[in-house]
C-alpha positions as CSV (number, residue, x, y, z in Angstrom):
1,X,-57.2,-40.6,-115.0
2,X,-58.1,-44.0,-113.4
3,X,-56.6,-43.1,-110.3
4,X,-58.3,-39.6,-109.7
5,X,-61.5,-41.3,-110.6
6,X,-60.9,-44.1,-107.6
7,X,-59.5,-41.4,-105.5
8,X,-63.1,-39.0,-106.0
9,X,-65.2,-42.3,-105.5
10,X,-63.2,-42.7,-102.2
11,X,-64.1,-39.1,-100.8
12,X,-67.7,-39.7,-101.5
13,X,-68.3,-42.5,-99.5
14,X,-66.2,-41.6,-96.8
15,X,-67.7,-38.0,-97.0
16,X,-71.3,-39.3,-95.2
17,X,-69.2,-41.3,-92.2
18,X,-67.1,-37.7,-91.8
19,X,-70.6,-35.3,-91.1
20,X,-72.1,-37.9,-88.9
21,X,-69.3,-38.0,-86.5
22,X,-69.1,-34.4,-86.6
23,X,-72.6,-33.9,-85.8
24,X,-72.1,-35.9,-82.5
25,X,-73.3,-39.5,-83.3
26,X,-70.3,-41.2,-82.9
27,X,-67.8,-38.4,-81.2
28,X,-65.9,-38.5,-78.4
29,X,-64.8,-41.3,-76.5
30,X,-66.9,-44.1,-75.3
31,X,-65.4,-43.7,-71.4
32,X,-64.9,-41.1,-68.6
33,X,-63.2,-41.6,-65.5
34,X,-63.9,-39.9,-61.6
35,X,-63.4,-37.3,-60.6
36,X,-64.8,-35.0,-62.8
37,X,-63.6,-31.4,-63.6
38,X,-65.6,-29.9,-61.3
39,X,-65.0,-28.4,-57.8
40,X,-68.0,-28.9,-55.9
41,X,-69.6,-29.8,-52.9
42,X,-72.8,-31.5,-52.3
43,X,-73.5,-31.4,-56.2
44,X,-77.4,-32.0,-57.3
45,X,-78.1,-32.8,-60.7
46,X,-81.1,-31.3,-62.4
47,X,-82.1,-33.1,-65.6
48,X,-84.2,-31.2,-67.9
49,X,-86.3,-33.3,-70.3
50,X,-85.2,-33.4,-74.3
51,X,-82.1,-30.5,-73.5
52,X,-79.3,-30.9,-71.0
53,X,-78.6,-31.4,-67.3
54,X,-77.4,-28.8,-64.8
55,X,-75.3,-28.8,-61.8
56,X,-75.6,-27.1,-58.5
57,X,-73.4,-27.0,-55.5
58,X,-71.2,-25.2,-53.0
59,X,-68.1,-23.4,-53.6
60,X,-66.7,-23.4,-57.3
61,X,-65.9,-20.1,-56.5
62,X,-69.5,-18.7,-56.3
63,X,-69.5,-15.4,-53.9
64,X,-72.0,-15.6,-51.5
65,X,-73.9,-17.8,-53.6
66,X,-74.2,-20.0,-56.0
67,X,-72.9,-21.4,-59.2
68,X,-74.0,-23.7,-62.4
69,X,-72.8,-26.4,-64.5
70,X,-74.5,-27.9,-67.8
71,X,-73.9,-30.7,-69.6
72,X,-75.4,-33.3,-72.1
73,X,-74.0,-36.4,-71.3
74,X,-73.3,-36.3,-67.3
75,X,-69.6,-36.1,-68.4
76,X,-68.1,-32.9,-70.0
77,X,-69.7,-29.8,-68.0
78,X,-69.5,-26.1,-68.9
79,X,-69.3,-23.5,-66.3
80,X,-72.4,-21.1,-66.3
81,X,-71.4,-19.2,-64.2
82,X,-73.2,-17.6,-61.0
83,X,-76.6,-17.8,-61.3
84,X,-78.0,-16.8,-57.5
85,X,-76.5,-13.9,-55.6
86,X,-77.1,-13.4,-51.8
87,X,-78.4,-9.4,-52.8
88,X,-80.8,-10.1,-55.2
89,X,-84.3,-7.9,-54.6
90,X,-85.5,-10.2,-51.2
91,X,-82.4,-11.6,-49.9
92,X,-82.6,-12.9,-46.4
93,X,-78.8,-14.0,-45.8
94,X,-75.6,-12.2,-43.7
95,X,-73.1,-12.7,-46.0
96,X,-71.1,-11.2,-43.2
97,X,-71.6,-14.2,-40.7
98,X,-69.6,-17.1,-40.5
99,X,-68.7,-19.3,-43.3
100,X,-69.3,-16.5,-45.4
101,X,-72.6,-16.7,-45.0
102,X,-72.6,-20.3,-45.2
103,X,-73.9,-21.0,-48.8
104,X,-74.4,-24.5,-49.2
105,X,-76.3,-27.0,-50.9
106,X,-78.6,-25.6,-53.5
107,X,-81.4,-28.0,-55.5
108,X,-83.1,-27.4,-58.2
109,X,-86.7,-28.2,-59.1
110,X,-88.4,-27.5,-62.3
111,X,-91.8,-26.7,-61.7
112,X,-94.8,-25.5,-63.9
113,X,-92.1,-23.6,-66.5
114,X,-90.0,-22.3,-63.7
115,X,-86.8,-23.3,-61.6
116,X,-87.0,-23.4,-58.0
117,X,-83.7,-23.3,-55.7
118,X,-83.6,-24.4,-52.3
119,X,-80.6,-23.4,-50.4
120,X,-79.1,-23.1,-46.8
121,X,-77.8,-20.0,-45.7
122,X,-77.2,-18.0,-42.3
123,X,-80.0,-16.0,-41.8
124,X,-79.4,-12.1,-40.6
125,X,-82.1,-12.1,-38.0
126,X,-79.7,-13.2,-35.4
127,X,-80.2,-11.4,-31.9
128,X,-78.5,-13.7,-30.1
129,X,-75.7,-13.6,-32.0
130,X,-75.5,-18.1,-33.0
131,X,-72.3,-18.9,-34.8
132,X,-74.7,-21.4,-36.2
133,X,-78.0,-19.9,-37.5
134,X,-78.9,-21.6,-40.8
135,X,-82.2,-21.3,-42.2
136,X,-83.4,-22.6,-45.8
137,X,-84.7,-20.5,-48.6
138,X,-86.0,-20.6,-52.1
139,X,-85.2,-19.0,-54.9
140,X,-87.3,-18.9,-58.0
141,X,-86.0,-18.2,-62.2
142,X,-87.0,-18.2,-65.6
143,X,-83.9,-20.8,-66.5
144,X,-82.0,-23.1,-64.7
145,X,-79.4,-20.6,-65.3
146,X,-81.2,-17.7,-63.2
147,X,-80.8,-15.2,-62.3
148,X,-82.5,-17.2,-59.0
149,X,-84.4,-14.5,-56.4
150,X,-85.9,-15.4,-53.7
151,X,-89.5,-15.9,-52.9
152,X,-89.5,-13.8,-49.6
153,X,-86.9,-12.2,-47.6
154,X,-86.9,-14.7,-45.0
155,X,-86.3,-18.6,-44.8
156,X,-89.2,-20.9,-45.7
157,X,-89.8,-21.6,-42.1
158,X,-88.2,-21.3,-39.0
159,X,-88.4,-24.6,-36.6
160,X,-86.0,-22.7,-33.7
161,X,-82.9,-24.2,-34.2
162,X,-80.3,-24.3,-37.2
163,X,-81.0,-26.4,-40.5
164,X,-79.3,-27.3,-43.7
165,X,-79.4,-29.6,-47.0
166,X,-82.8,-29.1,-48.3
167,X,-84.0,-31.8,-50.2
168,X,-87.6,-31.9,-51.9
169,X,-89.7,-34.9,-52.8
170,X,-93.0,-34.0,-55.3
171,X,-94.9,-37.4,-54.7
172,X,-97.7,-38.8,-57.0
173,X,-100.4,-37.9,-54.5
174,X,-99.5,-34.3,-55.5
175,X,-98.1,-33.3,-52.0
176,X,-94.6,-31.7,-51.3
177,X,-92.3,-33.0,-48.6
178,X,-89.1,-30.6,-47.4
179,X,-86.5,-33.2,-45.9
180,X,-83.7,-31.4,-43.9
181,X,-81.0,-31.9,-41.0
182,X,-81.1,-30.5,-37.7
183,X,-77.5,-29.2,-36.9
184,X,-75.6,-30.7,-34.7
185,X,-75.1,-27.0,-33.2
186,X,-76.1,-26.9,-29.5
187,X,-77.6,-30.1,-29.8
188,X,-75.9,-32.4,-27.3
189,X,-77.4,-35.8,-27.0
190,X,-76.9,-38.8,-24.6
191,X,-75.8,-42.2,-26.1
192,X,-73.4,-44.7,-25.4
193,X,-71.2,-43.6,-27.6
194,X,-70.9,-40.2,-26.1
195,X,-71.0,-42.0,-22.7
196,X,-67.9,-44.2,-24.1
197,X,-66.2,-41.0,-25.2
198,X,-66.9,-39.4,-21.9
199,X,-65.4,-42.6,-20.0
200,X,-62.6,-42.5,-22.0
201,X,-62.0,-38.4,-21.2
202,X,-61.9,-37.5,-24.9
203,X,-65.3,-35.1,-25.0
204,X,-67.9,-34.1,-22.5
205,X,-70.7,-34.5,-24.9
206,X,-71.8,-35.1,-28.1
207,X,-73.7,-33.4,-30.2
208,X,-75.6,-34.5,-32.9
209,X,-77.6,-33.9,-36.3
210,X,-80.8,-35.2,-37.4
211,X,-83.1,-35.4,-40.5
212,X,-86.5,-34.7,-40.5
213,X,-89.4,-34.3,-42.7
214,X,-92.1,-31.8,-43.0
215,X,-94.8,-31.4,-46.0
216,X,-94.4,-28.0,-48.1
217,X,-97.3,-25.6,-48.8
218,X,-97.8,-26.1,-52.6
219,X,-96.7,-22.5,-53.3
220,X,-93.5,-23.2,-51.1
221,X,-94.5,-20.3,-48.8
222,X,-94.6,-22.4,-45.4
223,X,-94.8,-25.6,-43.9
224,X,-98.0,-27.7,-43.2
225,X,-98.2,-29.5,-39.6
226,X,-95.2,-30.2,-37.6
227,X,-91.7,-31.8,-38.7
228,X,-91.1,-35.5,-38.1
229,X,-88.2,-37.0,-36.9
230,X,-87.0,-39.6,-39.3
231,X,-83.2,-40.6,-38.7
232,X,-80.6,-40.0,-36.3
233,X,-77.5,-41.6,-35.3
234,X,-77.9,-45.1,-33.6
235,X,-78.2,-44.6,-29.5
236,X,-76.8,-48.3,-28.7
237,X,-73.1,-49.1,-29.9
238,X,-74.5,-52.7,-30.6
239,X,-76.2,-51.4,-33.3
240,X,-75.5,-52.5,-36.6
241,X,-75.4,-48.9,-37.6
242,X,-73.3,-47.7,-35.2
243,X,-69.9,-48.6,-35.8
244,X,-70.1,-46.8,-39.2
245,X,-72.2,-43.6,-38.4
246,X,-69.7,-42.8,-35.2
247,X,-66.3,-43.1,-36.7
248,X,-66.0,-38.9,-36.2
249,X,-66.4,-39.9,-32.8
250,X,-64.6,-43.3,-32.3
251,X,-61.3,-42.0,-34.3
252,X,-61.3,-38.8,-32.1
253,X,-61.5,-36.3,-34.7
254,X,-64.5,-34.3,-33.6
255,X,-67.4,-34.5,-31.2
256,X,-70.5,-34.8,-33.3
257,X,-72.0,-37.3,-35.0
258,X,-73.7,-36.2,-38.3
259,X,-77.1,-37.6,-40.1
260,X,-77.7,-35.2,-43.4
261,X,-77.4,-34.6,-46.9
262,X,-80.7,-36.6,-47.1
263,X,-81.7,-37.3,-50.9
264,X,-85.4,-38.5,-51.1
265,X,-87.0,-40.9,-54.0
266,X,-89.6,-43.7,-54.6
267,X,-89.1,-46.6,-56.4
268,X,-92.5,-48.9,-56.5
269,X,-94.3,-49.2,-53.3
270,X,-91.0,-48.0,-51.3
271,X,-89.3,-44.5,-50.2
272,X,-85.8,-44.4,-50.7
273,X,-83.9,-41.9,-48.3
274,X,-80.4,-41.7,-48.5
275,X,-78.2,-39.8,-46.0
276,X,-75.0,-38.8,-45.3
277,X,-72.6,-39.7,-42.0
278,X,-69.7,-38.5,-40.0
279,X,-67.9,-34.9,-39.7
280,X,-68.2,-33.7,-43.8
281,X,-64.7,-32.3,-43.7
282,X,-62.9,-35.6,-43.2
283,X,-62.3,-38.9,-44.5
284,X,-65.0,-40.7,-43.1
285,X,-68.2,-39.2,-44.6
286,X,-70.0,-41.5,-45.9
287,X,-73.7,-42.7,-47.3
288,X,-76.4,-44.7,-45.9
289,X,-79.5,-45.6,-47.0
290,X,-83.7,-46.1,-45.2
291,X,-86.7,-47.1,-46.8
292,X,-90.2,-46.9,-46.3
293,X,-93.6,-47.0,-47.3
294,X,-94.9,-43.4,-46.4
295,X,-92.9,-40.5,-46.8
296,X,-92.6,-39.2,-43.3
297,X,-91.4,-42.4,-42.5
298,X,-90.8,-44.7,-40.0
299,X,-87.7,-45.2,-42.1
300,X,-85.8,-48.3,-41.3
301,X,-82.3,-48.0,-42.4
302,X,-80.9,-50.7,-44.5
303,X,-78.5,-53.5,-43.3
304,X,-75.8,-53.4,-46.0
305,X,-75.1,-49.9,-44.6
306,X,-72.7,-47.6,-45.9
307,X,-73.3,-48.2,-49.5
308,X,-70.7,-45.6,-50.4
309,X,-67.4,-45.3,-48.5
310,X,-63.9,-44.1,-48.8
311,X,-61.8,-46.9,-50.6
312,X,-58.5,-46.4,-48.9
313,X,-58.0,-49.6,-47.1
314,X,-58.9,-51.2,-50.3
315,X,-55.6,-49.6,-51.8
316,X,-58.1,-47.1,-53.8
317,X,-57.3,-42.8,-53.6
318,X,-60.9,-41.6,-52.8
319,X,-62.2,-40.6,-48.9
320,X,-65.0,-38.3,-47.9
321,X,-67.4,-39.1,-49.7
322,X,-70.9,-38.2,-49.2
323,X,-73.6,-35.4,-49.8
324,X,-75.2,-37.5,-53.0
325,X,-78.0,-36.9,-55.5
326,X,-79.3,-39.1,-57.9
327,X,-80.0,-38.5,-62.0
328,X,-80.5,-40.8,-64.6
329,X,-78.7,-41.5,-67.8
330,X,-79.7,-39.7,-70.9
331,X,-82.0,-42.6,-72.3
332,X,-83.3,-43.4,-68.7
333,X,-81.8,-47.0,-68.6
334,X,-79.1,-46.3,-66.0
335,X,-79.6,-44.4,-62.5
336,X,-76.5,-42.6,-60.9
337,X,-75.4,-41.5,-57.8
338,X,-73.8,-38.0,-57.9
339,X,-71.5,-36.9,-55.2
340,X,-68.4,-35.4,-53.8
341,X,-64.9,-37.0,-52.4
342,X,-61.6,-36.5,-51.7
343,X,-58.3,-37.8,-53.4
344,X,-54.8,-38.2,-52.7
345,X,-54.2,-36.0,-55.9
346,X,-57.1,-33.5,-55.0
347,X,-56.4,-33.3,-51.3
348,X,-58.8,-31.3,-49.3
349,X,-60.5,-30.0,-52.1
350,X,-64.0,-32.0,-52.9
351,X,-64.6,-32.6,-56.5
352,X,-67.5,-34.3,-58.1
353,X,-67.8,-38.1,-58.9
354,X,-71.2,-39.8,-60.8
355,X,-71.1,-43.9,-60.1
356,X,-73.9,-46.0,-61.1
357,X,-76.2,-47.2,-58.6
358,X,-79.2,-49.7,-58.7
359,X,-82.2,-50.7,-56.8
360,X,-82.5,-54.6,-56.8
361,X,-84.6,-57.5,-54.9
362,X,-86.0,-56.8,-51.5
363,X,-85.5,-52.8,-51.7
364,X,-81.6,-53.1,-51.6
365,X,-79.9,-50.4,-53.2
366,X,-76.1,-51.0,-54.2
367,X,-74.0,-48.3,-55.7
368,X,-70.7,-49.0,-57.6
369,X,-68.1,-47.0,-56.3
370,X,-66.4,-45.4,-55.4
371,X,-64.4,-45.9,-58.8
372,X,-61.2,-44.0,-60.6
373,X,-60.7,-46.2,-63.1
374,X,-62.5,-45.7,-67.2
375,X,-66.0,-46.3,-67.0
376,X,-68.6,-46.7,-69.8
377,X,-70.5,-43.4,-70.4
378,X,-73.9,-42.9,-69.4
379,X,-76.1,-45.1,-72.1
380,X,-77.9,-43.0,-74.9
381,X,-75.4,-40.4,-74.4
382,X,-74.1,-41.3,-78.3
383,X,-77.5,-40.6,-79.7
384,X,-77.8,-36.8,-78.7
């Protein structure tokens, strides 16, 4: 009888411990490691206050359009499924045209109680008949789940010449900035690299992309004023920036020189503007950072340039990787870089990696990775 007695104590102390863990507080285990189980490109992370996070990108086999991911801890993700479609009520896109309509790079905004998707896509007014004739929409939805339709039936603007990777910055003096990249479609441009490649007889020219910066109409209807040039590849192979931002070039794997997948922020006095170099399909993308202290720049790009690189002469597994947003942990202690790579496991399929990244002294921004090895999971994550 003593014995039973001991034994029922037992199960009522333990009892409490039991229910706690399996309400979540102390669950799961207390590391993750890269890549995550998720196949896609460019991924932006939407965090939505006091519920969960969601995750956009291209591909995960979306049809001419795109897909969703949720999560609460940045870690474990459930597929939502598709959540914008290309024939939704005003689409503008050619599914039919190259690429498959070319449906890359959606972003997410929450805004007044709704969600707000900015996408690239090739648009189907085309009467001369360009391989390359992206244009950026917007989408708009109840949830971050959609269904997302468009605004209009046409792009948000058209400048006269291809863009992609919309990025939008909502800044504290209540105006809207649309940051994009010029393609580097019929957009041949004299430096020394291209004269070097010339000299050498690899390519005749080489064409480039650009970002540039234009403020929204509050209603995301149109553009206000003219776009502003605010990066582009370096002209001079002396500069610092070159011999990173032309390796697509240098190694002879494609004539073009990239600058995109801009991601914009503010931190203090300073605007953050990360970017994106080198042909996206290979092993040298990589990602660069400019500050300054207005958001249409000048931008001055930083000197500890590429702050994110392919780790293969380093005897890591990871190339390619590039096209990064940034999200914050749970509890909003930790900041983290969100992007797609490459493995030797993975091979040409891009899958998603989060790193940390801070911003320290003198506006230099570091990020830790990439990594493939256990990390710590994203702080508060064990309180939800």
């Amino acid at each position: 009888m003593n014995r039973l007695i001991a034994f029922c104590l037992l199960v009522a102390v333990l009892q409490p411990a039991t229910t706690q863990a399996q309400q979540g507080k102390a669950k799961g285990p207390l590391t993750f490691t890269n890549p995550l189980a998720v196949d896609f490109g460019d991924p932006y992370v939407l965090h939505v206050k006091d519920d969960k996070y969601y995750m956009y990108g291209t591909g995960a086999g979306a049809k001419n359009g795109f897909a969703a991911y949720s999560s609460v801890d940045l870690v474990n993700w459930k597929n939502e499924g598709q959540v914008y479609f290309h024939d939704n009520k005003n689409g503008w896109s050619d599914p039919k045209a190259a690429w498959e309509g070319a449906y890359w790079a959606p972003e997410v905004y929450a805004v007044n109680g709704k969600y707000y998707m900015f996408y690239s896509a090739q648009w189907k007014e085309n009467p001369t008949r360009e391989l390359e004739n992206f244009r950026i929409g917007v989408a708009v939805a109840d949830k971050p789940t959609g269904p997302f339709i468009d605004l209009a039936n046409k792009p948000v603007f058209d400048p006269g010449y291809p863009i992609i990777d919309a990025n939008v910055l909502f800044d504290a003096t209540g105006r809207v900035y649309l940051y994009y990249s010029r393609c580097c479609y019929k957009h041949p441009v004299e430096s020394e690299v291209a004269t070097w490649a010339r000299d050498k007889g690899w390519y005749k020219e080489i064409e480039e992309s650009w970002v540039y910066g234009v403020e929204l109409k509050p209603d995301f209807s149109g553009v206000i004023g003219e776009p502003v040039l605010l990066l582009r590849p370096p002209v001079s192979m002396t500069d610092k920036q070159s011999a990173w931002e032309s390796r697509s070039v240098t190694s002879k794997e494609v004539n073009r020189r990239w600058t995109e997948g801009s991601v914009a922020f503010k931190k203090g006095n300073t605007y953050y503007m990360m970017y994106s170099a080198n042909y996206f399909g290979g092993k040298n993308y990589a990602v660069g950072y400019a500050t300054s202290a207005s958001p249409l720049g000048p931008f001055k790009k930083a000197a500890n340039n590429p702050v994110l690189d392919k780790n293969v002469e380093q005897g890591g597994v990871v190339t390619g990787t590039g096209h990064n947003s940034i999200t914050y942990s749970p509890d909003g202690k930790e900041m983290f870089c969100v992007y797609h790579g490459r493995t030797t496991a993975t091979g040409d399929k891009r899958v998603v990696f989060i790193d940390r990244m801070k911003v320290l002294k003198n506006d230099r921004l570091v990020v830790d990775g990439p990594t493939t090895t256990p990390q710590p999971i994203p702080s508060g994550t064990m309180e939800r």
